[in-house]
mmCIF file of the C-alpha atoms, coordinates in Angstrom:
data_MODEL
# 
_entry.id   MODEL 
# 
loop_
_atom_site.group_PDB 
_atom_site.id 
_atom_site.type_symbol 
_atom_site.label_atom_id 
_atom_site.label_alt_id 
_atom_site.label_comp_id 
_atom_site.label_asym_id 
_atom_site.label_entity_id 
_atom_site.label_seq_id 
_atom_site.pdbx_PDB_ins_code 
_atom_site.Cartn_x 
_atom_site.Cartn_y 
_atom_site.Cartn_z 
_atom_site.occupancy 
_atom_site.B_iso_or_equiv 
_atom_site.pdbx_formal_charge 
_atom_site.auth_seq_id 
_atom_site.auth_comp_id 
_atom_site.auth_asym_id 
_atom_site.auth_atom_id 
_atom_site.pdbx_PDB_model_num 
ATOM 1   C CA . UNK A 1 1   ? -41.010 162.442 22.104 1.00 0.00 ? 1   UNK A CA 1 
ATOM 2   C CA . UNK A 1 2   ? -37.427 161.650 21.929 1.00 0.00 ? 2   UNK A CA 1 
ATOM 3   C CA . UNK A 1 3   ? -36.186 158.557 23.651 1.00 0.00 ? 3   UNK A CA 1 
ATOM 4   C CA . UNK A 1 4   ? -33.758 158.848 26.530 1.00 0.00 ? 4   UNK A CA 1 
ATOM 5   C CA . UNK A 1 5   ? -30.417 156.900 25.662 1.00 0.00 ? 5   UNK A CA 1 
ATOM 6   C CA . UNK A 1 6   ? -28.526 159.023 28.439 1.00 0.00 ? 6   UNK A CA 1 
ATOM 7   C CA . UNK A 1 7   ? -26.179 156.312 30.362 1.00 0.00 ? 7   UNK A CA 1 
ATOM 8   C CA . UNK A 1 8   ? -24.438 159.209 32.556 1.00 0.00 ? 8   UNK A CA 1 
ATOM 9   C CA . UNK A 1 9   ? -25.829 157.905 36.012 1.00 0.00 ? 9   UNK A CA 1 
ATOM 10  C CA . UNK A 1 10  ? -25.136 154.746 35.220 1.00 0.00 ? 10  UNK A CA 1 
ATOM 11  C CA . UNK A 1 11  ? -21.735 155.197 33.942 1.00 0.00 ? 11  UNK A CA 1 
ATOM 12  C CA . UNK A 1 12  ? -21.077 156.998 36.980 1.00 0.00 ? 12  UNK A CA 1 
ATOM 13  C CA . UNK A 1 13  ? -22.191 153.917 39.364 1.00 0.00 ? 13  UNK A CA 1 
ATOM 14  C CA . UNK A 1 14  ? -20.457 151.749 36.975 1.00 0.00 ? 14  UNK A CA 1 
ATOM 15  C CA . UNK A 1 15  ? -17.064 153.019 37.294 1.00 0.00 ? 15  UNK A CA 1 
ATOM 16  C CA . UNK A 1 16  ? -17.628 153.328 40.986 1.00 0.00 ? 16  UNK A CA 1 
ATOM 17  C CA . UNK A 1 17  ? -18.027 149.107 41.178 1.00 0.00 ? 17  UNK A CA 1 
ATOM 18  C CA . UNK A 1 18  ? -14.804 149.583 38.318 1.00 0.00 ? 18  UNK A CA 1 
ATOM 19  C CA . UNK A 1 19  ? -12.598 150.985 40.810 1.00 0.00 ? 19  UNK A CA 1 
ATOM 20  C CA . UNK A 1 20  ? -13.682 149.372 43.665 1.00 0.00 ? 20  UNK A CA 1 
ATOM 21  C CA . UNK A 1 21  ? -12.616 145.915 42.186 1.00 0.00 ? 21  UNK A CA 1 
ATOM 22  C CA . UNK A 1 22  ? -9.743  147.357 41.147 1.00 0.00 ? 22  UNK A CA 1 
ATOM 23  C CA . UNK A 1 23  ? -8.869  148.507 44.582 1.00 0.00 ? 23  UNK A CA 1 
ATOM 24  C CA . UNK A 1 24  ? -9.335  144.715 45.819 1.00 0.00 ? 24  UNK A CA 1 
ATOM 25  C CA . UNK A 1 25  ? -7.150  143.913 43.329 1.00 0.00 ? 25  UNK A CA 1 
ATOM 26  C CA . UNK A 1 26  ? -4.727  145.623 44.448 1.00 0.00 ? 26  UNK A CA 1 
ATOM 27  C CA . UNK A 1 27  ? -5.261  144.894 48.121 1.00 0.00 ? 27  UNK A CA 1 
ATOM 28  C CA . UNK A 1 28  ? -5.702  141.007 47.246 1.00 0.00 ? 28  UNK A CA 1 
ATOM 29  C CA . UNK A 1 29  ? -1.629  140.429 48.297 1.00 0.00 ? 29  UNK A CA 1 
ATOM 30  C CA . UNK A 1 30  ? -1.217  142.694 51.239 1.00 0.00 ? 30  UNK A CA 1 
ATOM 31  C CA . UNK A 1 31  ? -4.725  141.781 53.159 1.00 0.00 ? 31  UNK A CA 1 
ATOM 32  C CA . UNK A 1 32  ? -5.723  138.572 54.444 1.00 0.00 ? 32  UNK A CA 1 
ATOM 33  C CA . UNK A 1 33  ? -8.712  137.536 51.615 1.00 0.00 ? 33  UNK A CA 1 
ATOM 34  C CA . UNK A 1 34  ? -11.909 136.796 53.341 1.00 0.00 ? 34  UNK A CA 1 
ATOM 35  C CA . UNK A 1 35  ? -13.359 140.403 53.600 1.00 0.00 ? 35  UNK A CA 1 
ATOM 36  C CA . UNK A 1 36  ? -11.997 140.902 49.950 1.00 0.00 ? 36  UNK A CA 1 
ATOM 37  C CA . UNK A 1 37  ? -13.773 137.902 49.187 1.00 0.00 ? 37  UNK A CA 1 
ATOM 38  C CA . UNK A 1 38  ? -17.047 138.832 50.981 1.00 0.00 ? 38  UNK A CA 1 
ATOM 39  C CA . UNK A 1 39  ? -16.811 142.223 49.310 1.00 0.00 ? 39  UNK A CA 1 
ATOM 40  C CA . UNK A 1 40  ? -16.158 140.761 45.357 1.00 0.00 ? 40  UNK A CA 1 
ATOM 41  C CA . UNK A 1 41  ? -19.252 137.977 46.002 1.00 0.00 ? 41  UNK A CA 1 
ATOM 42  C CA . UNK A 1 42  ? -21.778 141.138 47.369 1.00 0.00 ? 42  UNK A CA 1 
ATOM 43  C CA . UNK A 1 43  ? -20.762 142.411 43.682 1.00 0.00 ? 43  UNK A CA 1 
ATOM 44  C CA . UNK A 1 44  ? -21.340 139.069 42.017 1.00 0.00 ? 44  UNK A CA 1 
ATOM 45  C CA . UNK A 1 45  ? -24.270 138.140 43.278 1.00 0.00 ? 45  UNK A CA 1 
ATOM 46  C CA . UNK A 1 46  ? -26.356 141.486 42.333 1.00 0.00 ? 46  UNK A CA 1 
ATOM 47  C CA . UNK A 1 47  ? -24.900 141.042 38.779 1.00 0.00 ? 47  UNK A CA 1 
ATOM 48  C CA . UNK A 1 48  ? -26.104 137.590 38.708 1.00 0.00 ? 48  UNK A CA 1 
ATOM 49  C CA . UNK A 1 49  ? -29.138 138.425 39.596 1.00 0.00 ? 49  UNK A CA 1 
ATOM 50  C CA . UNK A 1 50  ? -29.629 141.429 37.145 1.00 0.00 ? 50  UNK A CA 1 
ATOM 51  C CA . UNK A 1 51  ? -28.475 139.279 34.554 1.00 0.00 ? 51  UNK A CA 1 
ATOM 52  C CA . UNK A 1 52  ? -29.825 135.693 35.004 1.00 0.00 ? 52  UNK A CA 1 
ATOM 53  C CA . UNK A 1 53  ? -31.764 136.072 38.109 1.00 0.00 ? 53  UNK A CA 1 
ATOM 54  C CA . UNK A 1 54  ? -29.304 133.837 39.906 1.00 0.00 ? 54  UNK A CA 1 
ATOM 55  C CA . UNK A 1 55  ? -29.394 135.596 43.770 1.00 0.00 ? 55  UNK A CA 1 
ATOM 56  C CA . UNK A 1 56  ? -27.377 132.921 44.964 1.00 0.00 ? 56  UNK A CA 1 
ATOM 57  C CA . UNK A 1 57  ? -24.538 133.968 47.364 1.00 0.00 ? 57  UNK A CA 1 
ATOM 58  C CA . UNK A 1 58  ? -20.891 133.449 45.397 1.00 0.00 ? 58  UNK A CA 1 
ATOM 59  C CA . UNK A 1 59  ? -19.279 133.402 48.635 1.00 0.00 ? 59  UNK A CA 1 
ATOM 60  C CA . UNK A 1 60  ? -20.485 129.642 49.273 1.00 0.00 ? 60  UNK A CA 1 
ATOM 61  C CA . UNK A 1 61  ? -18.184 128.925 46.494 1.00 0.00 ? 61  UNK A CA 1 
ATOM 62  C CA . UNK A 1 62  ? -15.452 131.291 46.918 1.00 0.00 ? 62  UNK A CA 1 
ATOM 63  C CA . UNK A 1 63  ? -13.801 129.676 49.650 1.00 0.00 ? 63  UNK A CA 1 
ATOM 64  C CA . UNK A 1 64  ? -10.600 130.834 50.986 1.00 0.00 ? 64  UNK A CA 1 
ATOM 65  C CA . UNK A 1 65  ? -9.309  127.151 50.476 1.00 0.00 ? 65  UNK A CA 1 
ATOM 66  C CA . UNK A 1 66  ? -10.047 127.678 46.811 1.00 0.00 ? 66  UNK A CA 1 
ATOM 67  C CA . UNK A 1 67  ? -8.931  130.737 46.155 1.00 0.00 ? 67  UNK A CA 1 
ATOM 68  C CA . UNK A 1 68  ? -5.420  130.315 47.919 1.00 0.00 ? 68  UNK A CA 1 
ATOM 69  C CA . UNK A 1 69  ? -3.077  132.501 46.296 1.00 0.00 ? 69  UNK A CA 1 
ATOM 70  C CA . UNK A 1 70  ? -2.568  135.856 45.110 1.00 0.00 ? 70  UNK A CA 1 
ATOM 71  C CA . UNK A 1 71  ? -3.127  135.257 41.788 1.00 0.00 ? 71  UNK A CA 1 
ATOM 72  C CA . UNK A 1 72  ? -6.107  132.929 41.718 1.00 0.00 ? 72  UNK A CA 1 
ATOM 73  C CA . UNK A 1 73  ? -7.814  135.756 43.862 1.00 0.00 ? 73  UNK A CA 1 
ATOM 74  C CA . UNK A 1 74  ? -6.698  138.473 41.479 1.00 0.00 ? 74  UNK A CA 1 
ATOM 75  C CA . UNK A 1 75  ? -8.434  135.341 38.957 1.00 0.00 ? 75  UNK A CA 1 
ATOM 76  C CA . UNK A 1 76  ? -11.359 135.610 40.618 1.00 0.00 ? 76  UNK A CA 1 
ATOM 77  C CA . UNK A 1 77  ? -12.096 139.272 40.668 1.00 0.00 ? 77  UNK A CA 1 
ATOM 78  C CA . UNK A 1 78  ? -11.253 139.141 37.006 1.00 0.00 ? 78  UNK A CA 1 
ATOM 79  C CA . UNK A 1 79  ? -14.554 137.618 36.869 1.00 0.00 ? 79  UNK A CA 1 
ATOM 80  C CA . UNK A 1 80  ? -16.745 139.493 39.054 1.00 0.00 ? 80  UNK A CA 1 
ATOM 81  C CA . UNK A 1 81  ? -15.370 142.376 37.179 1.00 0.00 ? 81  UNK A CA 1 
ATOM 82  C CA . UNK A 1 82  ? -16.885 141.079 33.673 1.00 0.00 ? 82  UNK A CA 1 
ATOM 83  C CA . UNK A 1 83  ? -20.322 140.080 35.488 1.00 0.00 ? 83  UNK A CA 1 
ATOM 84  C CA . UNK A 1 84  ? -19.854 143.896 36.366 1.00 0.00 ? 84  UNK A CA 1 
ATOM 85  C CA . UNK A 1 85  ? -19.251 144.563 32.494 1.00 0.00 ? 85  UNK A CA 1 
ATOM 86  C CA . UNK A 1 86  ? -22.238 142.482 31.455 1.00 0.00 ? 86  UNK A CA 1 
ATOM 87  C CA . UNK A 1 87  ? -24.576 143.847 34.080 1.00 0.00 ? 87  UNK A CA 1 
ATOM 88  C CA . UNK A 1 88  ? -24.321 147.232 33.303 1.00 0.00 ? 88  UNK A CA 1 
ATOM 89  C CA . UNK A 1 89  ? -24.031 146.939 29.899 1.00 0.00 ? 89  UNK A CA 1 
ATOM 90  C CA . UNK A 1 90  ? -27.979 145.477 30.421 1.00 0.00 ? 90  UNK A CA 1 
ATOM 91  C CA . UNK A 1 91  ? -28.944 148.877 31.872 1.00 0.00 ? 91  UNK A CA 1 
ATOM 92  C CA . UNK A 1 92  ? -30.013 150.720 28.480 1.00 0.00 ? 92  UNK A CA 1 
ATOM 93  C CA . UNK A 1 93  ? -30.257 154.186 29.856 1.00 0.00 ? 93  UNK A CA 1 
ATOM 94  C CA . UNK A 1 94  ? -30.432 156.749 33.187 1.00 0.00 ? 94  UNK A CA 1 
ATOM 95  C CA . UNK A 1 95  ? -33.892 155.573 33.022 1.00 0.00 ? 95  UNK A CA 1 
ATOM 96  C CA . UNK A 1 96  ? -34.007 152.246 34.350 1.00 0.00 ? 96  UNK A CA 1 
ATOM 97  C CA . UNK A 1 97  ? -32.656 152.913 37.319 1.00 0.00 ? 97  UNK A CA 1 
ATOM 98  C CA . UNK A 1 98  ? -35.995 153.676 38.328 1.00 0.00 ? 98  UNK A CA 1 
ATOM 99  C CA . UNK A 1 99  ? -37.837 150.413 37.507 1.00 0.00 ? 99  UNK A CA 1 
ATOM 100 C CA . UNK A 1 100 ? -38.720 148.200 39.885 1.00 0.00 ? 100 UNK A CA 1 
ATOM 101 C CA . UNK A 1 101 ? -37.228 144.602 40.144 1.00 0.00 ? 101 UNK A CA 1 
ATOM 102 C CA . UNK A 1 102 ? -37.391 141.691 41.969 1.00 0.00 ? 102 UNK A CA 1 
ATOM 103 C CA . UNK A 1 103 ? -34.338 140.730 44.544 1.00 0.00 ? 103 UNK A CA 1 
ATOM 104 C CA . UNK A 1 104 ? -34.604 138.519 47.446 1.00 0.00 ? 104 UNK A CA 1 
ATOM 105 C CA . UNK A 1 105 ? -35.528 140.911 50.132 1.00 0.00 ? 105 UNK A CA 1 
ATOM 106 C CA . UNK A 1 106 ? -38.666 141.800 47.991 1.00 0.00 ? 106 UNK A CA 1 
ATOM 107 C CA . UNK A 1 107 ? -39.040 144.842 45.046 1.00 0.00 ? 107 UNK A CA 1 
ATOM 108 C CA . UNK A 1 108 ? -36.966 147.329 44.839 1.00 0.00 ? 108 UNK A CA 1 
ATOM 109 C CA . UNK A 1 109 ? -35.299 150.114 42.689 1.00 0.00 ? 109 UNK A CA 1 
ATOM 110 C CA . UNK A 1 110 ? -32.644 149.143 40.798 1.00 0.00 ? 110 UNK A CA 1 
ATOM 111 C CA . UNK A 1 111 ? -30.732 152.475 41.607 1.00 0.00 ? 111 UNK A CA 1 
ATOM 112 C CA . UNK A 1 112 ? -31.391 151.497 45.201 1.00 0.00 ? 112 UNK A CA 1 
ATOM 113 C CA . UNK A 1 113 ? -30.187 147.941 44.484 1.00 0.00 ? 113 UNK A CA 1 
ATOM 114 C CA . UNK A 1 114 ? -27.119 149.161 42.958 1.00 0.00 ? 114 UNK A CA 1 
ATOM 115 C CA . UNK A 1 115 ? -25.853 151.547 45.432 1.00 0.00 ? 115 UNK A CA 1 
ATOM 116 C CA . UNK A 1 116 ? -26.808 149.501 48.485 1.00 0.00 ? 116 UNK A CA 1 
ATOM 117 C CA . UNK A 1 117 ? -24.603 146.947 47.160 1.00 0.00 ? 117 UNK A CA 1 
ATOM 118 C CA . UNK A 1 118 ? -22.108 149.330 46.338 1.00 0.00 ? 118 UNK A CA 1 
ATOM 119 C CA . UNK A 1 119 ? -22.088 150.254 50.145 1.00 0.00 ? 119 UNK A CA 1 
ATOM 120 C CA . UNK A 1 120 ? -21.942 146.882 51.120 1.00 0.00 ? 120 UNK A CA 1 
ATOM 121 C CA . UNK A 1 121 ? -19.314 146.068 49.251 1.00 0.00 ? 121 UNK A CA 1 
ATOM 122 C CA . UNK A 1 122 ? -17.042 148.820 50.205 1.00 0.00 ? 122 UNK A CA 1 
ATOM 123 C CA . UNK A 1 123 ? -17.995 148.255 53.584 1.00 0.00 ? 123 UNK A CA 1 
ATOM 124 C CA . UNK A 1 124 ? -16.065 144.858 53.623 1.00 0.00 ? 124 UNK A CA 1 
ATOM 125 C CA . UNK A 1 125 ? -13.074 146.502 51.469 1.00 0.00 ? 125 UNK A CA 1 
ATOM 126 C CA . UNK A 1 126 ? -13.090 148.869 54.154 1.00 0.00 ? 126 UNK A CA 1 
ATOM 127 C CA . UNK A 1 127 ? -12.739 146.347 57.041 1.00 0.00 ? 127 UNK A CA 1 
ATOM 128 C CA . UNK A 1 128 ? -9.928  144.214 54.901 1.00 0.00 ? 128 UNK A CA 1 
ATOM 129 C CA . UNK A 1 129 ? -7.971  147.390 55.030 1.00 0.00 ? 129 UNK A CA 1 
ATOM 130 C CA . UNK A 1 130 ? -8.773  148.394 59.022 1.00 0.00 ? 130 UNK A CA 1 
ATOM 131 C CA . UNK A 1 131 ? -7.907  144.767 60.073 1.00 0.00 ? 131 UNK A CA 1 
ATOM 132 C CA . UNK A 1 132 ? -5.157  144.184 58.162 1.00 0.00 ? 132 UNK A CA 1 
ATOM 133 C CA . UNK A 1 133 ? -3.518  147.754 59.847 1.00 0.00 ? 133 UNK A CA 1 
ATOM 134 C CA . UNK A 1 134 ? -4.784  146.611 63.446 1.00 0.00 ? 134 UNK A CA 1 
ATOM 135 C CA . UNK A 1 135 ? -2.937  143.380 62.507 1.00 0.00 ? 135 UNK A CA 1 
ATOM 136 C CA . UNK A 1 136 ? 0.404   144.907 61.035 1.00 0.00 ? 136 UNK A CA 1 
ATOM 137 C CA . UNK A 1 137 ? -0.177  147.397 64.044 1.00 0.00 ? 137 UNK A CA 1 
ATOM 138 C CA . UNK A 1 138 ? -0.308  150.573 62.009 1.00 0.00 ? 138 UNK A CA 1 
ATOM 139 C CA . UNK A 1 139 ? -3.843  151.153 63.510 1.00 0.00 ? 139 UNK A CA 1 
ATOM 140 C CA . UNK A 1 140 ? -2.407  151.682 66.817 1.00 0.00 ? 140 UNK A CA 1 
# 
């Protein structure tokens, strides 16, 4: 029985969380921060968990007050973006995605796991972008 070493699913999900941070990235100096924020720490705090089982929300310590410029943002999604690195890089194959594991709303897949947070996350990149057009008045 050959062993499956196929990473195509999970390459595929992977460079969906790639560009997404790179998207904030490039939002991080024409939105205001907080839904960028809430978006990058949704990211974080699956990889922590797939990686140390650390489920702790990031945002508690991503404060805007902290993260007050451009570039200390940009900083900080530097970061989330190698916990995204080191957390897929854990997922061996296509496989996996179809264990069960242990997150704080009880067991789940880990394909589910990934793509609700995927959602999530793009969810609050999407209202960054809405809110800052309402605000510049493009949205009306």
């Amino acid at each position: 029985m050959a062993k499956n070493t196929e990473r195509e699913i999970v390459q595929q999900i992977d460079r969906a969380f790639a560009n997404l941070i790179a998207s904030l990235k490039d939002l991080a100096s024409s939105v205001p921060p907080d839904l960028l924020l809430r978006s990058a720490a949704v990211i974080e705090q699956m990889c922590g968990g797939l990686t140390a089982n650390l489920w702790d929300d990031p945002f508690e310590w991503t404060l805007p007050e902290t993260l007050s410029s451009t570039d200390r943002i940009v900083e900080y999604l530097s970061e989330v973006d190698l916990a995204r690195q080191r957390a897929f890089n854990s997922i061996r194959d296509d496989s996996a995605l179809t264990k069960y594991i242990s997150a704080p709303a009880g067991e789940q897949l880990l394909v589910n796991l990934l793509l609700e947070t995927l959602v999530k996350a793009s969810d609050y990149r999407g209202r960054a972008v809405a809110s800052s057009k309402l605000l510049s008045g493009e949205g009306t």
